[in-house]
Z-matrix of the N, CA and C atoms (Angstrom, degrees):
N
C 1 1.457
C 2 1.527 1 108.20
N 3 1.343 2 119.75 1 155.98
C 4 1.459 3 112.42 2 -161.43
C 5 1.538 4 85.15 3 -112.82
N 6 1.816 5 91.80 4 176.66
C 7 2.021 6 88.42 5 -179.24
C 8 1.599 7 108.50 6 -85.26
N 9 1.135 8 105.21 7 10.87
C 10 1.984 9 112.02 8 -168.63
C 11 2.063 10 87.80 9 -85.28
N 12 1.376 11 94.48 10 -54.73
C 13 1.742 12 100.57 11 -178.02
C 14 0.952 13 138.72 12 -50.10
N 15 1.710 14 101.73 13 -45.63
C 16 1.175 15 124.48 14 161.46
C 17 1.719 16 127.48 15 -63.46
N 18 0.939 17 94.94 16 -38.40
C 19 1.851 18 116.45 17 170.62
C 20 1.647 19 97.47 18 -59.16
N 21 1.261 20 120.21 19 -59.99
C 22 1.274 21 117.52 20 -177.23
C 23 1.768 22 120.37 21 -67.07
N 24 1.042 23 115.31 22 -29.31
C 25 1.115 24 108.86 23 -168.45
C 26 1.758 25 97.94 24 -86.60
N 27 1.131 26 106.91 25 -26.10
C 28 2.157 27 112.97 26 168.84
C 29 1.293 28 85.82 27 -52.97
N 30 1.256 29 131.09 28 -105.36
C 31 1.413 30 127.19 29 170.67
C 32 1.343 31 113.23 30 13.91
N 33 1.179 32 138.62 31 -88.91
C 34 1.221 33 156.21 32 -133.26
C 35 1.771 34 105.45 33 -79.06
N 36 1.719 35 101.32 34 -43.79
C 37 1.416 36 114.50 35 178.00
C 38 1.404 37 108.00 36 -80.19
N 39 1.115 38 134.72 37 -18.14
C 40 1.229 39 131.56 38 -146.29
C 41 1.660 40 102.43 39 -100.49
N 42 1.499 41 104.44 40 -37.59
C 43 1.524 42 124.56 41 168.31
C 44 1.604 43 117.33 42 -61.82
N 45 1.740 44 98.73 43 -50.56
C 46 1.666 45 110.89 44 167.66
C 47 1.639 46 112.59 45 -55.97
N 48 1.154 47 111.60 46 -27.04
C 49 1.578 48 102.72 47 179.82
C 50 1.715 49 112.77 48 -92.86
N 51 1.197 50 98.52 49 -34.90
C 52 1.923 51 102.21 50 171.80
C 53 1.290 52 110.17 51 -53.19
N 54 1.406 53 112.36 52 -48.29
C 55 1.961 54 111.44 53 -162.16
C 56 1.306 55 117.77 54 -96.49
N 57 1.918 56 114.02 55 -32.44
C 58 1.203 57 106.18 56 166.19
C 59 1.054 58 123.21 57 -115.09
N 60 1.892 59 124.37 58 -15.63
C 61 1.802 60 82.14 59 -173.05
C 62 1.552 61 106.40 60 -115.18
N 63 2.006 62 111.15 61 -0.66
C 64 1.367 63 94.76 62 165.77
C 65 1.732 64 114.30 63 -102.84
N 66 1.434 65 101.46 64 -8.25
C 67 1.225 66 113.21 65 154.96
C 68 1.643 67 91.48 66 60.70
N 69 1.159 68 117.73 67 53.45
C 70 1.440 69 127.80 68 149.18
C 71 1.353 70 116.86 69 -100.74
N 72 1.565 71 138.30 70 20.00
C 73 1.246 72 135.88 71 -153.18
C 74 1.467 73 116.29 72 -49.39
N 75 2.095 74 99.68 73 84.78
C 76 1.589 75 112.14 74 161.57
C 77 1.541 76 99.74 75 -55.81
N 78 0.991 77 140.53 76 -43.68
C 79 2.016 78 125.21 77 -161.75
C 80 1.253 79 84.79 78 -61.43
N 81 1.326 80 133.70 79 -69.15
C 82 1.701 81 108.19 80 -153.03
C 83 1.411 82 127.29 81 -77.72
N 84 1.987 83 101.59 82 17.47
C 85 1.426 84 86.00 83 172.23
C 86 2.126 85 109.01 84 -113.79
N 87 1.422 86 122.31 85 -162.85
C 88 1.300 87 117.21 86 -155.98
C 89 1.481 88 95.21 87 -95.03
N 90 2.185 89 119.00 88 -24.94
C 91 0.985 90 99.95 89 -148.51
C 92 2.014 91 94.81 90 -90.40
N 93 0.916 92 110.47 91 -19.31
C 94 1.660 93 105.42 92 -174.89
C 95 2.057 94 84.77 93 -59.04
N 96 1.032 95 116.52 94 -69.99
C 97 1.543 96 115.17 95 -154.34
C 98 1.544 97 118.91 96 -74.79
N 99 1.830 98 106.80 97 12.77
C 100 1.477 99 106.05 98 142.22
C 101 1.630 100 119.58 99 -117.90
N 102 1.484 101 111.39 100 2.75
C 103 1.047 102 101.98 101 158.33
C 104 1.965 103 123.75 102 -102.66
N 105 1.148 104 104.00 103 -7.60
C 106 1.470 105 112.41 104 175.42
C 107 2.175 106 111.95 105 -65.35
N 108 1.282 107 122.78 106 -18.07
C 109 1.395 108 114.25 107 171.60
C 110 1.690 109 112.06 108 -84.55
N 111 1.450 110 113.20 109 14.78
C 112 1.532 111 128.71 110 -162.01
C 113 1.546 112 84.22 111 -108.17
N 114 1.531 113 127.55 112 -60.54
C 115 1.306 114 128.55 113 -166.81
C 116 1.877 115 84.19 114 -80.70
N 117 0.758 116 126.57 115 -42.33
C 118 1.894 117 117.13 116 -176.50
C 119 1.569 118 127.86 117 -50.99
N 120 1.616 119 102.36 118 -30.00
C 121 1.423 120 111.79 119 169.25
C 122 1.710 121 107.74 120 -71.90
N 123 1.322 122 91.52 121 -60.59
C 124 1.781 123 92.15 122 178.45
C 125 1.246 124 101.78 123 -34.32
N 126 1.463 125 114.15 124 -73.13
C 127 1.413 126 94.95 125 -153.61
C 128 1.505 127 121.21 126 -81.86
N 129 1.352 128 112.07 127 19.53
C 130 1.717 129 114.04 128 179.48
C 131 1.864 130 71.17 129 -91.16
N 132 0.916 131 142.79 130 -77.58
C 133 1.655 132 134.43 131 -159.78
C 134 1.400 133 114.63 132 -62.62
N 135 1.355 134 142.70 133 9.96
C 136 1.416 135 137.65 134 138.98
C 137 1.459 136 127.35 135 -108.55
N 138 1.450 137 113.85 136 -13.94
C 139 1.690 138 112.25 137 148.63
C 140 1.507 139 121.77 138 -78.34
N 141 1.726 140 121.10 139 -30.64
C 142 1.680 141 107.48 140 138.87
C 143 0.956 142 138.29 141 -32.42
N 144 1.628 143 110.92 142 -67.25
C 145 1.923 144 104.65 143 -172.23
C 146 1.606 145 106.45 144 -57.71
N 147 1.723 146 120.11 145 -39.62
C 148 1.382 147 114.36 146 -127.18
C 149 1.841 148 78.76 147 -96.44
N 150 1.581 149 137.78 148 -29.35
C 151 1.562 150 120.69 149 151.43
C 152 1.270 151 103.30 150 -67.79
N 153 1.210 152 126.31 151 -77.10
C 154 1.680 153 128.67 152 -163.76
C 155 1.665 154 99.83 153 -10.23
N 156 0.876 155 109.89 154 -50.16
C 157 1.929 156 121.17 155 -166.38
C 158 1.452 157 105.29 156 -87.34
N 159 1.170 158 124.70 157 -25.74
C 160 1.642 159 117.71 158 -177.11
C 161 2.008 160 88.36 159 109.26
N 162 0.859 161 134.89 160 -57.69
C 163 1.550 162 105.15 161 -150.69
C 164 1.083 163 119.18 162 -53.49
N 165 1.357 164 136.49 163 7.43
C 166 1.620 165 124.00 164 172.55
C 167 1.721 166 94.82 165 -134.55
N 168 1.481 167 116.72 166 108.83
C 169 1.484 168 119.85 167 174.90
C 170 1.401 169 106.82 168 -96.32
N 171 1.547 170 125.41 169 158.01
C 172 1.686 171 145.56 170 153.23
C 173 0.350 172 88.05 171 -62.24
N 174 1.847 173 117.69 172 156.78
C 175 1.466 174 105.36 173 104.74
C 176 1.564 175 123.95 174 -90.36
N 177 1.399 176 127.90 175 141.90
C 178 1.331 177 131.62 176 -147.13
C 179 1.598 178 97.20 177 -64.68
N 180 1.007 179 105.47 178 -40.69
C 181 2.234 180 116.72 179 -162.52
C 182 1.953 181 89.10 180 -76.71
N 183 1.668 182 123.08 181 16.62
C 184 0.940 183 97.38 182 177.95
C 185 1.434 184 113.04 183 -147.02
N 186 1.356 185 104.08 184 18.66
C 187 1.546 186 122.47 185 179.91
C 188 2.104 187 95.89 186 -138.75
N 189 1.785 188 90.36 187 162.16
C 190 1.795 189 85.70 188 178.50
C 191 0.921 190 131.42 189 -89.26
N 192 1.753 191 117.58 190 10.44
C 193 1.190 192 135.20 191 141.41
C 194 1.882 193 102.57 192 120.38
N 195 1.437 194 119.67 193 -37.62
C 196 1.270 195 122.31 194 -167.26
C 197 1.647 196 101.31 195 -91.28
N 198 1.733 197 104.71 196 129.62
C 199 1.258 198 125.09 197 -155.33
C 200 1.834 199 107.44 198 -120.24
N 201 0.908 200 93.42 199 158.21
C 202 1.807 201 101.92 200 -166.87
C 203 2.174 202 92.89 201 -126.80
N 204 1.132 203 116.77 202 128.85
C 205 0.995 204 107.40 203 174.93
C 206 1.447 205 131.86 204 25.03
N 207 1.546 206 99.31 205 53.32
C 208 1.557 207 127.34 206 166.71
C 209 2.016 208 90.20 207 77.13
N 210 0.709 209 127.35 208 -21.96
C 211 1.257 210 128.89 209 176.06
C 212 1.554 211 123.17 210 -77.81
N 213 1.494 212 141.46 211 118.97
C 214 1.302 213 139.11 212 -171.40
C 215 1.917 214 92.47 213 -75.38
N 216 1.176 215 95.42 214 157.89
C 217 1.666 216 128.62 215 -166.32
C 218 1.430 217 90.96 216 -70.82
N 219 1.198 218 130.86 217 -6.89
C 220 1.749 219 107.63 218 -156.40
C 221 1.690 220 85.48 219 -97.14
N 222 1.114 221 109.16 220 -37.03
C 223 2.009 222 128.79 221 179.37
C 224 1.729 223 88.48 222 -34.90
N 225 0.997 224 135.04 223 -67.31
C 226 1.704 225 157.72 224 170.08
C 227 1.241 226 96.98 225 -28.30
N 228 1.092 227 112.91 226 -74.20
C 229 1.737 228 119.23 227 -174.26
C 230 1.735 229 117.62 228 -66.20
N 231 1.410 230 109.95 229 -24.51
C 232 1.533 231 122.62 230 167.27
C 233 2.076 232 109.52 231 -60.09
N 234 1.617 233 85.50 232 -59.76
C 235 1.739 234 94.04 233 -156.72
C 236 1.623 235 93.14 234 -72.22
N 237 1.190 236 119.62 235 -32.28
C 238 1.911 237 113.45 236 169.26
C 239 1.371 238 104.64 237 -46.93
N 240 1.318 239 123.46 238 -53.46
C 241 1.460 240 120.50 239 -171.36
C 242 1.746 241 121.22 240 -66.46
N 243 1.337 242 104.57 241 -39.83
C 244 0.996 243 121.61 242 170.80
C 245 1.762 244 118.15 243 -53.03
N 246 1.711 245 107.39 244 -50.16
C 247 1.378 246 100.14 245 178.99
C 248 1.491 247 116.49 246 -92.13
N 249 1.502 248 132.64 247 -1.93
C 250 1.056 249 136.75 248 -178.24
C 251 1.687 250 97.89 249 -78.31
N 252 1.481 251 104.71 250 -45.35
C 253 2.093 252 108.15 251 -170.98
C 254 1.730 253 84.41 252 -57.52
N 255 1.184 254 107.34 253 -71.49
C 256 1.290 255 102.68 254 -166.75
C 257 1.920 256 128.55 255 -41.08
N 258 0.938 257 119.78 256 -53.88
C 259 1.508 258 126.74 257 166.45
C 260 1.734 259 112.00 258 -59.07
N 261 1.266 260 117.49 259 -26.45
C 262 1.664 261 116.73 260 158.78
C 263 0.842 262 126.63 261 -73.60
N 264 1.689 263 109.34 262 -32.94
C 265 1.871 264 94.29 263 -171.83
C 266 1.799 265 97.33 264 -92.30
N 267 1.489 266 94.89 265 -10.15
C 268 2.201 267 96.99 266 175.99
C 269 1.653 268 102.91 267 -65.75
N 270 1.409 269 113.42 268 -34.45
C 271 1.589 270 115.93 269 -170.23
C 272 0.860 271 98.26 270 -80.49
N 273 1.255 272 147.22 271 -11.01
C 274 1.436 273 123.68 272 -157.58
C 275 1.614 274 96.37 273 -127.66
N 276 1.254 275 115.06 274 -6.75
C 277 1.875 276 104.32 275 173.07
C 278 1.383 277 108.60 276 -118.71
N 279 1.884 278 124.25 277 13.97
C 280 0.940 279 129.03 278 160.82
C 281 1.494 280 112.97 279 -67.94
N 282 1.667 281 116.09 280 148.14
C 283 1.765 282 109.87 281 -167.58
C 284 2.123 283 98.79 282 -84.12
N 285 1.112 284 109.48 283 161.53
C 286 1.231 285 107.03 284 -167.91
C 287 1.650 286 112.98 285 -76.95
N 288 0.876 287 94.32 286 159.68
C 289 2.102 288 92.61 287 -163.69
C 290 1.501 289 100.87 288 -74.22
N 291 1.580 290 109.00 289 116.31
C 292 1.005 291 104.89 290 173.62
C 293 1.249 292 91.16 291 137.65
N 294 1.265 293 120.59 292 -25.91
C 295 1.625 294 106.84 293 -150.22
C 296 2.094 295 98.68 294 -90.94
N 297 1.780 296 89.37 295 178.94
C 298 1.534 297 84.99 296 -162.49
C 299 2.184 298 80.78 297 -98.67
N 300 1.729 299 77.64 298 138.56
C 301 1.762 300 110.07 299 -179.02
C 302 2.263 301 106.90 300 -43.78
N 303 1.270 302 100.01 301 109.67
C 304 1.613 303 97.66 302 168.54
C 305 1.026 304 116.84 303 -52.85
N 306 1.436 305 104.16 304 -145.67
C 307 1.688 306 121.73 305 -169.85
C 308 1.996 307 85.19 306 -107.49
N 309 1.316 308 81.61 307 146.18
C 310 1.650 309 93.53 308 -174.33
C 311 1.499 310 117.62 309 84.80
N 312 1.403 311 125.83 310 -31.61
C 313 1.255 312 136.92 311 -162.31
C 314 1.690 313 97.74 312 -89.28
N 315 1.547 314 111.13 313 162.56
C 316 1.595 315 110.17 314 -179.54
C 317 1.599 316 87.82 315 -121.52
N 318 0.938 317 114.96 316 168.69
C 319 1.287 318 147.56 317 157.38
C 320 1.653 319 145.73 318 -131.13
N 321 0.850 320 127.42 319 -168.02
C 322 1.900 321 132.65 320 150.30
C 323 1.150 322 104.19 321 -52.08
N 324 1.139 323 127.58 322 122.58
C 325 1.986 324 133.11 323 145.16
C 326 0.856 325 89.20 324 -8.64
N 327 1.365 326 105.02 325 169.83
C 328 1.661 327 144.17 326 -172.11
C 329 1.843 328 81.17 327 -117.43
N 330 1.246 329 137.21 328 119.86
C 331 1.390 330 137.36 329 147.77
C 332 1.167 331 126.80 330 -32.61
N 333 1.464 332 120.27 331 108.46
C 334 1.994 333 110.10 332 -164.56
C 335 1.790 334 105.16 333 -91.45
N 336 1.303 335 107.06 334 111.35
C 337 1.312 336 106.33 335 157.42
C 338 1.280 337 151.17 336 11.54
């Protein structure tokens, strides 16, 4: 599998798990896609340094070749997938607002007597 395929299919799963099966659908709301160019800068400036410098090489016969800040485009399509799984499966095992704090969780004082 090449990293273009693989890149795509992160993509592909990552969307399938947001809309249908944890059914938190961040894409269709405003706040993931004004806060997602916040995680986009970062990572256009740590897939720079870390190719820009050599420590993370292609191989060329396995990416589509056109690069964004020394970094190939598929890197883009990886770290989207990466932070979308992540912020779905955070939304969806966060307790619902409102609710009273578990075990492990903090809350408001208890009101002293």
């Amino acid at each position: 599998m090449t990293y273009t395929a693989a890149a795509c299919a992160g993509v592909l799963l990552a969307a399938v798990l947001d809309i249908s099966l944890l059914r938190t659908r961040l894409l269709f709301g405003r706040v993931f896609w004004c806060s997602y160019p916040i995680v986009f800068f970062f990572q256009l400036l740590s897939n720079g340094i870390l190719t820009g410098r050599g420590v993370v090489l292609y191989n060329p016969a396995d990416i589509l070749g056109p690069r964004l800040v020394h970094a190939p485009i598929e890197d883009l399509a990886f770290g989207f997938a990466l932070v979308l799984t992540t912020l779905s499966v955070w939304t969806r095992l966060r307790p619902p607002a409102g609710s009273p704090p578990g075990p492990g969780r903090s809350g408001p004082p208890e009101p002293r007597p």
